[in-house]
C-alpha positions in Angstrom: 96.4 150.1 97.2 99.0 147.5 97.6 102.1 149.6 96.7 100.4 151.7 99.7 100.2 149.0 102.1 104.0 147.8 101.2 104.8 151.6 102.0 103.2 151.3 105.0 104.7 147.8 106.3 108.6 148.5 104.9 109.6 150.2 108.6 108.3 146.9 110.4 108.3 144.4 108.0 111.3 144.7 105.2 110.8 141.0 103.9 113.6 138.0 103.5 116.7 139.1 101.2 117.5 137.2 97.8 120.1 135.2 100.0 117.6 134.3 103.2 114.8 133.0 100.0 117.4 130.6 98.8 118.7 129.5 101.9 114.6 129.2 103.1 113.9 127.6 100.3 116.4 124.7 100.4 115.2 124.5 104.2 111.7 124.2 103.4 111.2 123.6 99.8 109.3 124.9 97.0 105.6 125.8 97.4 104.0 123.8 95.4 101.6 120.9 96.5 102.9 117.1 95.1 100.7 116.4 92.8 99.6 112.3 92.7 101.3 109.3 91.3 99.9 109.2 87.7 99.7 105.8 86.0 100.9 105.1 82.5 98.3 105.0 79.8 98.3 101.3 79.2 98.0 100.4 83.4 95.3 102.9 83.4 93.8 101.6 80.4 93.8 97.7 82.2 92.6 99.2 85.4 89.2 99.7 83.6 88.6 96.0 83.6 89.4 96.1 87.5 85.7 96.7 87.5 83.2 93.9 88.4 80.5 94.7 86.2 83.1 94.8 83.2 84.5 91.1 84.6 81.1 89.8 84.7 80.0 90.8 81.1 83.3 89.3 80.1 82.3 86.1 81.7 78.9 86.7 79.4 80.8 87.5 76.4 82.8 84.1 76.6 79.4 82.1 77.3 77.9 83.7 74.3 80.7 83.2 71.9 81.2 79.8 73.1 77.1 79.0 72.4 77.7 81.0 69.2 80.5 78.3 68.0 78.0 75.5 68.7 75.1 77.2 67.0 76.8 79.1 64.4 75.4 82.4 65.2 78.1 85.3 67.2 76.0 88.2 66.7 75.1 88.0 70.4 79.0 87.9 71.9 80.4 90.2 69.8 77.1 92.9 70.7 78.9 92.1 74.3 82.8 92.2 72.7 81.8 95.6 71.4 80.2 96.8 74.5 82.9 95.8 76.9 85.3 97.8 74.7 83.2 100.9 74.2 82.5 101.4 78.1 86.3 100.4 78.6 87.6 102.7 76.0 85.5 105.7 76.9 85.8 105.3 80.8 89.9 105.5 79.8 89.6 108.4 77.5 87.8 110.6 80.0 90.1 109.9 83.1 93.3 110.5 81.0 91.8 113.6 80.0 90.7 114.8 83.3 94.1 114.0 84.6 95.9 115.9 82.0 93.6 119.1 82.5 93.9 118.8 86.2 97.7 118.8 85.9 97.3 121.4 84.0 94.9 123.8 86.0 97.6 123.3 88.9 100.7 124.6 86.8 98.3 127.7 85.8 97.6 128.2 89.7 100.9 128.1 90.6 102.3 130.5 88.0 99.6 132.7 89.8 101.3 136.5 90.6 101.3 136.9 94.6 102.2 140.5 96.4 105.3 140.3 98.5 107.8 142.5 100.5 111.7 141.4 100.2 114.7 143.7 101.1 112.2 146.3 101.9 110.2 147.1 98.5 107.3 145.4 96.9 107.3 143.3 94.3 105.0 140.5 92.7 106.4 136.8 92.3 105.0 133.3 91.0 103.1 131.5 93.9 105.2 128.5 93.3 108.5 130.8 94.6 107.3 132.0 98.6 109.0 130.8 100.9 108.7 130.8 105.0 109.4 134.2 106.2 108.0 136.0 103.0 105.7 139.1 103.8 103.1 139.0 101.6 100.0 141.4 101.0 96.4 140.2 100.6 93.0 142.0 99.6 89.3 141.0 98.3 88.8 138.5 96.1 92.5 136.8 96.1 93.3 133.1 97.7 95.4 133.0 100.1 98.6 131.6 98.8 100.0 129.5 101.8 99.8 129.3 105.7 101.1 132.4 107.7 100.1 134.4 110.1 98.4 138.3 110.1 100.6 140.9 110.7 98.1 143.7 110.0 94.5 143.7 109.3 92.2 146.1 107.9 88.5 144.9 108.0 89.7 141.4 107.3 87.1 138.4 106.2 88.2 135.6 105.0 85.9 132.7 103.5 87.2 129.3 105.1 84.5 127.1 103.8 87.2 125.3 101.6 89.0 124.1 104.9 86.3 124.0 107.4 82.9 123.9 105.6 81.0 127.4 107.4 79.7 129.5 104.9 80.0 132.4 107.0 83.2 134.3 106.4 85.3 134.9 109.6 87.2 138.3 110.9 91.0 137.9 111.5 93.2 140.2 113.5 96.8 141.0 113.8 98.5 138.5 116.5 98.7 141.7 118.8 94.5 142.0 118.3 93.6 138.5 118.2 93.3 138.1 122.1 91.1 140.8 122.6 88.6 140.7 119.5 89.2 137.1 118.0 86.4 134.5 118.4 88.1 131.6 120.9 85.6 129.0 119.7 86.7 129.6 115.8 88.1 126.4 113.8 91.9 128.3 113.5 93.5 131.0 115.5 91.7 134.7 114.8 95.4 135.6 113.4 96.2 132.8 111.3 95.4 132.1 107.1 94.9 128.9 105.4 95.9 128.1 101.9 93.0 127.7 99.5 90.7 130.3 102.0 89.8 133.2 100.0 90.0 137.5 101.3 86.4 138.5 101.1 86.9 141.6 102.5 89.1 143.8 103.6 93.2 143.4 103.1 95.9 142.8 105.5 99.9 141.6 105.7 100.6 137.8 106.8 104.4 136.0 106.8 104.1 133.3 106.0 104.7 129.5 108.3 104.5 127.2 105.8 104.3 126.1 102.1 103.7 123.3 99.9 102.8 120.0 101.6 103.6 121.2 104.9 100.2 123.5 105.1 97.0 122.4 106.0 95.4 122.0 102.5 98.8 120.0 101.2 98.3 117.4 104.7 94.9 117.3 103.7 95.4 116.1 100.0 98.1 113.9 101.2 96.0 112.2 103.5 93.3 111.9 100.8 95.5 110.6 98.5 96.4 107.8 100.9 93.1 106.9 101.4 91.7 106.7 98.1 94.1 103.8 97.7 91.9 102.1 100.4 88.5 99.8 99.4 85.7 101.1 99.7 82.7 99.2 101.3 80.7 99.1 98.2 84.2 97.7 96.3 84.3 95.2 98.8 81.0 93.9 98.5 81.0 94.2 94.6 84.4 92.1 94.5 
């Protein structure tokens, strides 16, 4: 189906030649979303003792051993010793892990193969490599692979609950469609897809606006990032 669609869109839309993707892409950069600042092992190892439960049975564990020298007996401070390193030790071990599986998953996702048009004949390249411009085909079950807007639409649904939270999947149009059958009151424009929505139905042609950190998702994540660097009222009160 999509060699038939790429037939269909070659008079109109013949896609960016291998000169405009390099030229775009040194424009706009690479579509890939910056991933965030990871510590090394040993800061993220001390951030574990950030934590004021861990501070306050180190504060117990000094007590203890300090009555234990007195009275001879340490069992008691080094239970606490043992503890503290334990919950430290495994709290460490799962985040680094996490961190390195997460890094992961993202390489895999953008190595994922993406239906495009350039100099006039279809082709499949690495989501990582669209740029602003590409045409690019997309049909049931597929994420959409960056911002852009429909060119053609074919019984079109797309699933926005990743970017706006509605379960209900919503119909988008071509541009030239969108002002006569497009729903004004919808969260984005009838004719326009968001990185990270998924086709549920249907298949249609978008070029794409924007890639990377300059879509919707990537300001999203960036501003999440940001603000996970902030204290959190329950930190605040802990501290």
């Amino acid at each position: 189906m999509s060699e038939d669609i790429a037939k269909r869109c070659t008079p109109d839309l013949k896609g960016l030649t291998a000169a405009e993707v390099l030229e775009r892409r040194a424009k706009h950069g690479a579509n890939i979303l910056t991933p965030p600042v990871r510590e090394p092992w040993w800061k993220l190892f001390l951030s574990k003792f950030d934590d004021p439960v861990i501070r306050i049975l180190l504060v117990a564990a000094v007590i203890a051993i300090g009555v234990g020298i007195i009275e001879g007996k340490y069992a008691e401070g080094i239970g606490i010793v043992v503890a503290i390193f334990l919950a430290t030790t495994l709290a460490f071990i799962n985040e680094y892990k996490a961190n390195r599986e997460f890094d992961i998953l993202n390489k895999v996702n953008d190595e994922i193969p993406v239906k495009v048009i350039r100099d006039g004949h279809y082709t499949t390249i690495p989501k990582s490599e669209l740029v602003v411009g590409d045409v690019v085909i997309v049909e049931a079950g597929e994420e959409v692979p960056a911002d852009g807007i429909v060119q053609e639409a074919v019984a079109l649904l797309v699933d926005e609950a990743s970017m706006t939270g509605e379960s209900v999947p919503v119909n988008k149009f071509s541009t030239y469609d969108c002002e006569r059958k497009g729903d004004k009151e919808a969260t984005y424009p009838c004719d326009a897809l968001m990185r990270g929505t998924m086709i549920a139905d249907g298949h249609g042609v978008m070029v794409v606006t924007f890639v990377g950190d300059a879509t919707e998702i990537g300001k999203t994540s960036t501003e999440a990032i940001s603000d996970s660097e902030e204290m959190t009222p329950l930190n605040i009160q802990l501290e």
